[in-house]
Gaussian input, Z-matrix of N, CA and C with variables (Angstrom, degrees):
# hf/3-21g

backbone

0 1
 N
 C     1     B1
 C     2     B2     1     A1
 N     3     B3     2     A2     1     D1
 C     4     B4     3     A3     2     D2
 C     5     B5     4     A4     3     D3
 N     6     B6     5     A5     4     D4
 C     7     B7     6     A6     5     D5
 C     8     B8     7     A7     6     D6
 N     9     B9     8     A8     7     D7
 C    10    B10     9     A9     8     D8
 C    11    B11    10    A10     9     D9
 N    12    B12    11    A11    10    D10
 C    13    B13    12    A12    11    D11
 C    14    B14    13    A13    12    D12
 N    15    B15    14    A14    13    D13
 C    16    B16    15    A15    14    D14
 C    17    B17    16    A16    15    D15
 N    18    B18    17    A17    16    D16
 C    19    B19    18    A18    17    D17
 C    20    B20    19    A19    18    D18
 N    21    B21    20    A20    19    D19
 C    22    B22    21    A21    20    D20
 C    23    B23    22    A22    21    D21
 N    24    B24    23    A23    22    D22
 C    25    B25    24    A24    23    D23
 C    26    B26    25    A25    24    D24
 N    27    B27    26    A26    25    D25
 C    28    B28    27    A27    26    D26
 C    29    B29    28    A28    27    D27
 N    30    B30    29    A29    28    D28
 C    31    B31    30    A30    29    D29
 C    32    B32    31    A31    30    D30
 N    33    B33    32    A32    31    D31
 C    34    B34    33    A33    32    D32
 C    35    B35    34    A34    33    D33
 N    36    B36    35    A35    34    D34
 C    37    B37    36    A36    35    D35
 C    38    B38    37    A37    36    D36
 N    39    B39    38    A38    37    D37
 C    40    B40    39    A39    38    D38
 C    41    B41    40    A40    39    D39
 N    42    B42    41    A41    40    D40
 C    43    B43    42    A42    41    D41
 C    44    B44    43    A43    42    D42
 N    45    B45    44    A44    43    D43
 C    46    B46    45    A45    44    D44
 C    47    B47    46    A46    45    D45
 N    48    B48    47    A47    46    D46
 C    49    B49    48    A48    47    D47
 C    50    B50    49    A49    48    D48
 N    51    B51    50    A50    49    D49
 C    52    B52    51    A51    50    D50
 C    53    B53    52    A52    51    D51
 N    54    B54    53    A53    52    D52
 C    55    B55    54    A54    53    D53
 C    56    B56    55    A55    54    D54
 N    57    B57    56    A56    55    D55
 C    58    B58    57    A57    56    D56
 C    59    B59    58    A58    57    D57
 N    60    B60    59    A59    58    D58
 C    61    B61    60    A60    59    D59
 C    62    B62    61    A61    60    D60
 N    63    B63    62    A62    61    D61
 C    64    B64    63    A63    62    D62
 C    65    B65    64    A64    63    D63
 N    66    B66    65    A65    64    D64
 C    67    B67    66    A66    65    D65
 C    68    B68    67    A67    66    D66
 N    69    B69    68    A68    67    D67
 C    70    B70    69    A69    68    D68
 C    71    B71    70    A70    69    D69
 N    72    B72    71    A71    70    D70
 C    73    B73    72    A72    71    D71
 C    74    B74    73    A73    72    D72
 N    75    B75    74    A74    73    D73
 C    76    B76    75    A75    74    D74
 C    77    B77    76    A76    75    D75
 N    78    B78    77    A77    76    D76
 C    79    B79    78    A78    77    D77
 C    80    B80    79    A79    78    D78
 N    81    B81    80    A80    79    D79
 C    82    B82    81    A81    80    D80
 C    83    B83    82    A82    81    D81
 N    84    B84    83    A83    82    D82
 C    85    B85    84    A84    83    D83
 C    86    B86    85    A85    84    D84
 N    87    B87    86    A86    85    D85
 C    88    B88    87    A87    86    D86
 C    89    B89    88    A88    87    D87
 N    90    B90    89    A89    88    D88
 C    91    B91    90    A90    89    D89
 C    92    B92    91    A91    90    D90
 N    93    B93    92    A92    91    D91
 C    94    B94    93    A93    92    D92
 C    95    B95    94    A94    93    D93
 N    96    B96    95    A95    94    D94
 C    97    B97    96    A96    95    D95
 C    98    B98    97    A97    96    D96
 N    99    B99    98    A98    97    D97
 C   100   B100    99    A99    98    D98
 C   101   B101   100   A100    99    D99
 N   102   B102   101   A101   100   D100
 C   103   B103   102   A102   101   D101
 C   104   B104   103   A103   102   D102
 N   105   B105   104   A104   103   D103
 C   106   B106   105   A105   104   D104
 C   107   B107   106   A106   105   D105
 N   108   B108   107   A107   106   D106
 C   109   B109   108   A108   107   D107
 C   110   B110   109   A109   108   D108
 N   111   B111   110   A110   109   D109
 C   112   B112   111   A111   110   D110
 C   113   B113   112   A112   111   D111
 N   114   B114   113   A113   112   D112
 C   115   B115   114   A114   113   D113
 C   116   B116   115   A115   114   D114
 N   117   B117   116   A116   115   D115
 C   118   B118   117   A117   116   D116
 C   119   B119   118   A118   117   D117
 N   120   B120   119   A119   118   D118
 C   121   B121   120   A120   119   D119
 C   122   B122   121   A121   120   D120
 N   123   B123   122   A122   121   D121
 C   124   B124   123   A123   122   D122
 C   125   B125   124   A124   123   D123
 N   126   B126   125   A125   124   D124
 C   127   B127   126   A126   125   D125
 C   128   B128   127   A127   126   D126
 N   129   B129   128   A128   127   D127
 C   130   B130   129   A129   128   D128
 C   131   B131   130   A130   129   D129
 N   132   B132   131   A131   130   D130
 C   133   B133   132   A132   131   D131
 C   134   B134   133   A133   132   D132
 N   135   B135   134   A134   133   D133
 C   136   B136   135   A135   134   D134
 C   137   B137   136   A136   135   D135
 N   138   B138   137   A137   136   D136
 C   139   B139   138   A138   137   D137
 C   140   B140   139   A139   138   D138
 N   141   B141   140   A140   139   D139
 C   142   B142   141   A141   140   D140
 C   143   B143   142   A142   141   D141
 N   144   B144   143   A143   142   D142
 C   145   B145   144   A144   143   D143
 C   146   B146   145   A145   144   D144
 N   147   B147   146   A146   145   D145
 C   148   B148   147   A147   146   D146
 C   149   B149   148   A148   147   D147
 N   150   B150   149   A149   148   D148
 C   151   B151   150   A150   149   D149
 C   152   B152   151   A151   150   D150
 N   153   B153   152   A152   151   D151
 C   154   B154   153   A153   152   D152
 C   155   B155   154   A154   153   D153
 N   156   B156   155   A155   154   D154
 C   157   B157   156   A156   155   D155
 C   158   B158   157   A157   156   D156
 N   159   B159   158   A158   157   D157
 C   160   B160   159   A159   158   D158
 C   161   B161   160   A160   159   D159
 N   162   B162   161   A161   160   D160
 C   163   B163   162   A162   161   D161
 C   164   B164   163   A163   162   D162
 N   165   B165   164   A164   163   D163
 C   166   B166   165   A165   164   D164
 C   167   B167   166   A166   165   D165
 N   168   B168   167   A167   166   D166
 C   169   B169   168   A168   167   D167
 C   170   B170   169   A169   168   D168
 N   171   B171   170   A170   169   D169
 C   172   B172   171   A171   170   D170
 C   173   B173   172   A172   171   D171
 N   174   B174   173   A173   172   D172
 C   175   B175   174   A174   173   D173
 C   176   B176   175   A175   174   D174
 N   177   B177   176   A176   175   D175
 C   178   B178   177   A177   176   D176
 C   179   B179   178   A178   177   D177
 N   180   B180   179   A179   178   D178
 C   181   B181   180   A180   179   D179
 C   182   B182   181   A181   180   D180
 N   183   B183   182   A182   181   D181
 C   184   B184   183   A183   182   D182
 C   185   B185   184   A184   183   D183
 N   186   B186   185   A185   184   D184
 C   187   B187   186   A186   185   D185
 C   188   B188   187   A187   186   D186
 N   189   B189   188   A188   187   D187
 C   190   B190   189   A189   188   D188
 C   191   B191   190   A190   189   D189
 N   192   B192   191   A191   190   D190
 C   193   B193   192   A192   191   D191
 C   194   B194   193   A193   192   D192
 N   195   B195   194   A194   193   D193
 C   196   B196   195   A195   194   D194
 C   197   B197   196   A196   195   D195
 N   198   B198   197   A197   196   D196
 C   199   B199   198   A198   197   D197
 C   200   B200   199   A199   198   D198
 N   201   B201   200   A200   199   D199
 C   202   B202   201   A201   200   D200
 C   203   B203   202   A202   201   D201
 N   204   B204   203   A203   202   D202
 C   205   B205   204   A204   203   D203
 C   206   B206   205   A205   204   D204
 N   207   B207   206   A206   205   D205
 C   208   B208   207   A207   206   D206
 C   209   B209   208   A208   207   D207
 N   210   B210   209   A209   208   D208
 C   211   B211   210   A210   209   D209
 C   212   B212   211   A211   210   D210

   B1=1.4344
   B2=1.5214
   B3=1.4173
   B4=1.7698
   B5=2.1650
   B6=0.8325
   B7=1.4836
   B8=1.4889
   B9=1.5308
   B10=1.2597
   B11=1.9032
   B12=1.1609
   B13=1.3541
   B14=1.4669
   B15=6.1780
   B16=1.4569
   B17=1.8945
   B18=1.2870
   B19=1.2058
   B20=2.2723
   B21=1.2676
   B22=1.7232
   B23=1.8532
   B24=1.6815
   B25=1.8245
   B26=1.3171
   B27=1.6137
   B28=1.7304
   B29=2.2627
   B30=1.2917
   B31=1.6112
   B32=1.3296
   B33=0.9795
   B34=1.6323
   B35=1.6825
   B36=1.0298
   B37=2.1768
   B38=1.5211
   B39=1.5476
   B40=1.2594
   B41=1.8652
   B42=1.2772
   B43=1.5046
   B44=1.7625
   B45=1.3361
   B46=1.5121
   B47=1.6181
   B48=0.9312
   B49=1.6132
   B50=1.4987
   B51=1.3922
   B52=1.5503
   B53=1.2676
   B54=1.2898
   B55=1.5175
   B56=2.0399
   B57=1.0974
   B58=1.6997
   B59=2.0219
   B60=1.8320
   B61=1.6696
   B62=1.8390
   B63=1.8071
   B64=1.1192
   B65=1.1523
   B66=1.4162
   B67=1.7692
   B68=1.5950
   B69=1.2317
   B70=1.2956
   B71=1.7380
   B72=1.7949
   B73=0.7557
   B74=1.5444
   B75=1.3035
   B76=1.8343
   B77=1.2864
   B78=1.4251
   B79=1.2767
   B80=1.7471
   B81=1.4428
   B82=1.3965
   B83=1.4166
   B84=1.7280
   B85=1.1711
   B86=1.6657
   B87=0.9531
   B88=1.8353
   B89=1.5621
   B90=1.6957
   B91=1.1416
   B92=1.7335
   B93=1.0499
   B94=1.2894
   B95=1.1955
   B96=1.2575
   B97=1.6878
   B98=1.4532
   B99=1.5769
   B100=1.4786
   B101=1.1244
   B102=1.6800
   B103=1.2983
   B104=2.1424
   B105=1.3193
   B106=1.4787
   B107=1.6735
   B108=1.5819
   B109=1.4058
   B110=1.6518
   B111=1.3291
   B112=1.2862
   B113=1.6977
   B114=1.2130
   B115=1.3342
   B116=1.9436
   B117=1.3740
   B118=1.1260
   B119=1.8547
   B120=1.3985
   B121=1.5428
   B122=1.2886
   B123=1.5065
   B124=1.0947
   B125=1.2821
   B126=1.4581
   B127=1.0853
   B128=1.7275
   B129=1.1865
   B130=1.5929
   B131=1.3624
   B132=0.5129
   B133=1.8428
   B134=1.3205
   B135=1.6258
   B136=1.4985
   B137=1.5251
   B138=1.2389
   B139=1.6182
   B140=1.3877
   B141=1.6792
   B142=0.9675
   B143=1.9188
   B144=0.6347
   B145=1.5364
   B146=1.7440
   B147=1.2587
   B148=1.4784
   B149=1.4799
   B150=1.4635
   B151=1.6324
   B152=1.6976
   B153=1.2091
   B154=1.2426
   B155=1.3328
   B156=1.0524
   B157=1.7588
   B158=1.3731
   B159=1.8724
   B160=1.8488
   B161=1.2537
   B162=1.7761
   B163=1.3064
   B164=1.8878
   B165=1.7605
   B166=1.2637
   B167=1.6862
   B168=1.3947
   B169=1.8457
   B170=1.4730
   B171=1.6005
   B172=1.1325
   B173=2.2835
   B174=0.7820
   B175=1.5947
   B176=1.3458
   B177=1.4434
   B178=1.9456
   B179=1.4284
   B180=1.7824
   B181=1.7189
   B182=1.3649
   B183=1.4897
   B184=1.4126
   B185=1.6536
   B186=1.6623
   B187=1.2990
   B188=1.6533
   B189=1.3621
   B190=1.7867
   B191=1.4993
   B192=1.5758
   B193=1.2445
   B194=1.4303
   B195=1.0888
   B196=1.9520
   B197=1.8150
   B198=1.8185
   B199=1.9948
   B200=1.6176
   B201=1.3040
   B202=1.9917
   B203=1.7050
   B204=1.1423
   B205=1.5889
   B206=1.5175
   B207=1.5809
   B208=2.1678
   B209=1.4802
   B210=1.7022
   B211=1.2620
   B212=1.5950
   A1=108.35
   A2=109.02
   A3=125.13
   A4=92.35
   A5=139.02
   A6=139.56
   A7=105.17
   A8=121.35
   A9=174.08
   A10=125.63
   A11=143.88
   A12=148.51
   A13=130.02
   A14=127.31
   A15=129.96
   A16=68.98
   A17=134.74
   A18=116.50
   A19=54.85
   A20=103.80
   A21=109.93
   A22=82.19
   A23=109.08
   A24=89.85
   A25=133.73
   A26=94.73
   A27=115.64
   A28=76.15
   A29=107.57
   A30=99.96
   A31=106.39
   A32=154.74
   A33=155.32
   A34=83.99
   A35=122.41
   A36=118.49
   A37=75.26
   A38=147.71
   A39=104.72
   A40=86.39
   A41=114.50
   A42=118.34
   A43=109.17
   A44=104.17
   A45=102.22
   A46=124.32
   A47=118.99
   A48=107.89
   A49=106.80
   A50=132.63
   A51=154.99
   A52=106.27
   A53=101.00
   A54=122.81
   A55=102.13
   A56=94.43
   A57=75.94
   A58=115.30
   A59=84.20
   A60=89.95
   A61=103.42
   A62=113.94
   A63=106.29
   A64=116.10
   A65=115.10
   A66=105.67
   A67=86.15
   A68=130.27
   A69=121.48
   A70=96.96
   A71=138.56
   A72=114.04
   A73=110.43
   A74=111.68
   A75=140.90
   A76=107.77
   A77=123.70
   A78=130.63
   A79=104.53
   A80=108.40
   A81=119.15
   A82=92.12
   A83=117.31
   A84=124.97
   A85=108.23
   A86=116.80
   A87=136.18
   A88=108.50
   A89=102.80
   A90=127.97
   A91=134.38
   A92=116.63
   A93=101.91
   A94=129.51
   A95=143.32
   A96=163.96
   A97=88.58
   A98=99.62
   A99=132.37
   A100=128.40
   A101=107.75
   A102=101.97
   A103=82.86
   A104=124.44
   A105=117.43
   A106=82.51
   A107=93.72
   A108=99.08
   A109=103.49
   A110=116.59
   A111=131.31
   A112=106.12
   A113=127.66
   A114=103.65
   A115=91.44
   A116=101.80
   A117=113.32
   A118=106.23
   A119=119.66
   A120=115.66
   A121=109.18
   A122=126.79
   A123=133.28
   A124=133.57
   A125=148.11
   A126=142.04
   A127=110.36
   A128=117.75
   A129=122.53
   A130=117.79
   A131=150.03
   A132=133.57
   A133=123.87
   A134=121.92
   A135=119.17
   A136=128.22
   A137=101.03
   A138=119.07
   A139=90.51
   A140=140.51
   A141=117.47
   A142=140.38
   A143=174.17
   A144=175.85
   A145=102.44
   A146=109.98
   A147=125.60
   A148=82.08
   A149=105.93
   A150=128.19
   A151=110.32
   A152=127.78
   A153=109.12
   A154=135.12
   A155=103.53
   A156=106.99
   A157=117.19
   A158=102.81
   A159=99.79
   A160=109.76
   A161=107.77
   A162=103.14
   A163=84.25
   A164=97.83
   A165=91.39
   A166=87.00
   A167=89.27
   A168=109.50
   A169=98.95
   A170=96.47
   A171=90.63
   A172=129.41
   A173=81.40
   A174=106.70
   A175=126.52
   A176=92.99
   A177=118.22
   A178=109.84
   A179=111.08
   A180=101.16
   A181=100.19
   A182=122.35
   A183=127.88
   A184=88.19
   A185=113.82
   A186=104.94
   A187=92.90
   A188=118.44
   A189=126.89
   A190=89.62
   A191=107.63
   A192=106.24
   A193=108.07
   A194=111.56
   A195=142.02
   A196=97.65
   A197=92.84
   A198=86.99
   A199=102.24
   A200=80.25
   A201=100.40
   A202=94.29
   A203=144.17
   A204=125.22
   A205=115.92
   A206=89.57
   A207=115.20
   A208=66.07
   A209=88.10
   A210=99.73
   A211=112.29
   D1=139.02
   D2=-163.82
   D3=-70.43
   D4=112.93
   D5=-164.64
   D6=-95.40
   D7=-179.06
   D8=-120.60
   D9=-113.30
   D10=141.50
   D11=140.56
   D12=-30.93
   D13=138.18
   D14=-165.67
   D15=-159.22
   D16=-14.84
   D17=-165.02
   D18=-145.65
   D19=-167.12
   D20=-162.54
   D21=-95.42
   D22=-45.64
   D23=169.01
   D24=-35.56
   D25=-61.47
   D26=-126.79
   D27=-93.93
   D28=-7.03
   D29=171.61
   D30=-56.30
   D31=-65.73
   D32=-87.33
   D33=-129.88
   D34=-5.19
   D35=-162.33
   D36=-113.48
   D37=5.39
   D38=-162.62
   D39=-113.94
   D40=153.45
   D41=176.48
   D42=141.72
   D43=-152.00
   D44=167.40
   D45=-108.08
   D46=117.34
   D47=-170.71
   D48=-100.83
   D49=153.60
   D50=-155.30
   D51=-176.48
   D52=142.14
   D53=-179.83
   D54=-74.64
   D55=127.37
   D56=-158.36
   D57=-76.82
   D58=-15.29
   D59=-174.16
   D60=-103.21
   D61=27.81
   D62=164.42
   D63=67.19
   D64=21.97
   D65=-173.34
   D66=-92.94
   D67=-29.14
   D68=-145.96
   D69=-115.54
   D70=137.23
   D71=-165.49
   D72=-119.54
   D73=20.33
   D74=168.60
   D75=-73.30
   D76=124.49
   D77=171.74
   D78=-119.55
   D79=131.01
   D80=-159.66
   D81=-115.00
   D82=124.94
   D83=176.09
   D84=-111.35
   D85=115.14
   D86=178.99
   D87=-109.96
   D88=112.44
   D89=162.27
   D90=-106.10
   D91=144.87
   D92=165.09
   D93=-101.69
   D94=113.63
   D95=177.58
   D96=-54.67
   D97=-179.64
   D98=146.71
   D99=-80.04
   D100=-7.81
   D101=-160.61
   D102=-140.43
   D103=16.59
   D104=150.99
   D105=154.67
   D106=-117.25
   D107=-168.73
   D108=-133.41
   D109=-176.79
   D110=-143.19
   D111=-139.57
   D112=92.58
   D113=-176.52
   D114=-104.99
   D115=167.02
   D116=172.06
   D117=-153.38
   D118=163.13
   D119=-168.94
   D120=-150.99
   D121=122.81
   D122=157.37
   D123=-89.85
   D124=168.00
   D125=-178.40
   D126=-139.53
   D127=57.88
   D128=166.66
   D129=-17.50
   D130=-106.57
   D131=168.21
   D132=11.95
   D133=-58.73
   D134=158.12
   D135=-134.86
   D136=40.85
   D137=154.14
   D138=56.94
   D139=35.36
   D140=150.33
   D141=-83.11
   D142=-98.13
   D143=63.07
   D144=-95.34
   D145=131.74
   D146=-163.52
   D147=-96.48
   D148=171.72
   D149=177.16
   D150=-103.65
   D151=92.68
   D152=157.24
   D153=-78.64
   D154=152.86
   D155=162.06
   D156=-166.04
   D157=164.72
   D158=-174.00
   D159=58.03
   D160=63.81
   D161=176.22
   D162=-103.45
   D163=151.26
   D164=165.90
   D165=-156.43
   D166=171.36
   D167=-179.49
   D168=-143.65
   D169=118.64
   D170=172.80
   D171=-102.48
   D172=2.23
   D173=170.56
   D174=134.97
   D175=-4.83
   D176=-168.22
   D177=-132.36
   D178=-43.38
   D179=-176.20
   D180=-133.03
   D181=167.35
   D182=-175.96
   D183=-118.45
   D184=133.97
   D185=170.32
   D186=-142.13
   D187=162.87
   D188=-171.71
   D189=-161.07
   D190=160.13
   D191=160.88
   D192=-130.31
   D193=157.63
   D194=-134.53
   D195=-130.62
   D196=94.74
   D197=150.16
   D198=-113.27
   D199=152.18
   D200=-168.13
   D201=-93.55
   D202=73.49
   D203=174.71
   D204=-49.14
   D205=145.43
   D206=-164.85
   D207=-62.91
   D208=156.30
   D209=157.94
   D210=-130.45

């Protein structure tokens, strides 16, 4: 399910995010740190955990970059 509201923006990105019509089978977990935010990524289909990194927020967008490991 598309989620919710750490600055009055960057509130509403933090929770669990899901594709809500199941097309997509990645579940994106958004936290907030001390030091910004926290993404983390699952992949339901084959129980892998993706690699983030270079997460940043810049007061308007949240961007990270995403390796998918072969499985």
């Amino acid at each position: 399910m598309w989620r919710r509201r750490v600055t009055k923006k960057m509130e509403w990105l933090v929770g669990k995010w899901e594709c809500p019509d199941g097309f997509s089978p990645v579940v994106l977990y958004i936290r907030k740190t001390k030091h910004g935010l926290s993404v983390r990524a699952f992949d339901r289909r084959d129980g892998e955990w993706f690699k983030i990194s270079n997460v940043k927020w810049d007061g308007e967008a949240l961007s990270y970059e995403t390796f998918v490991p072969l499985s």
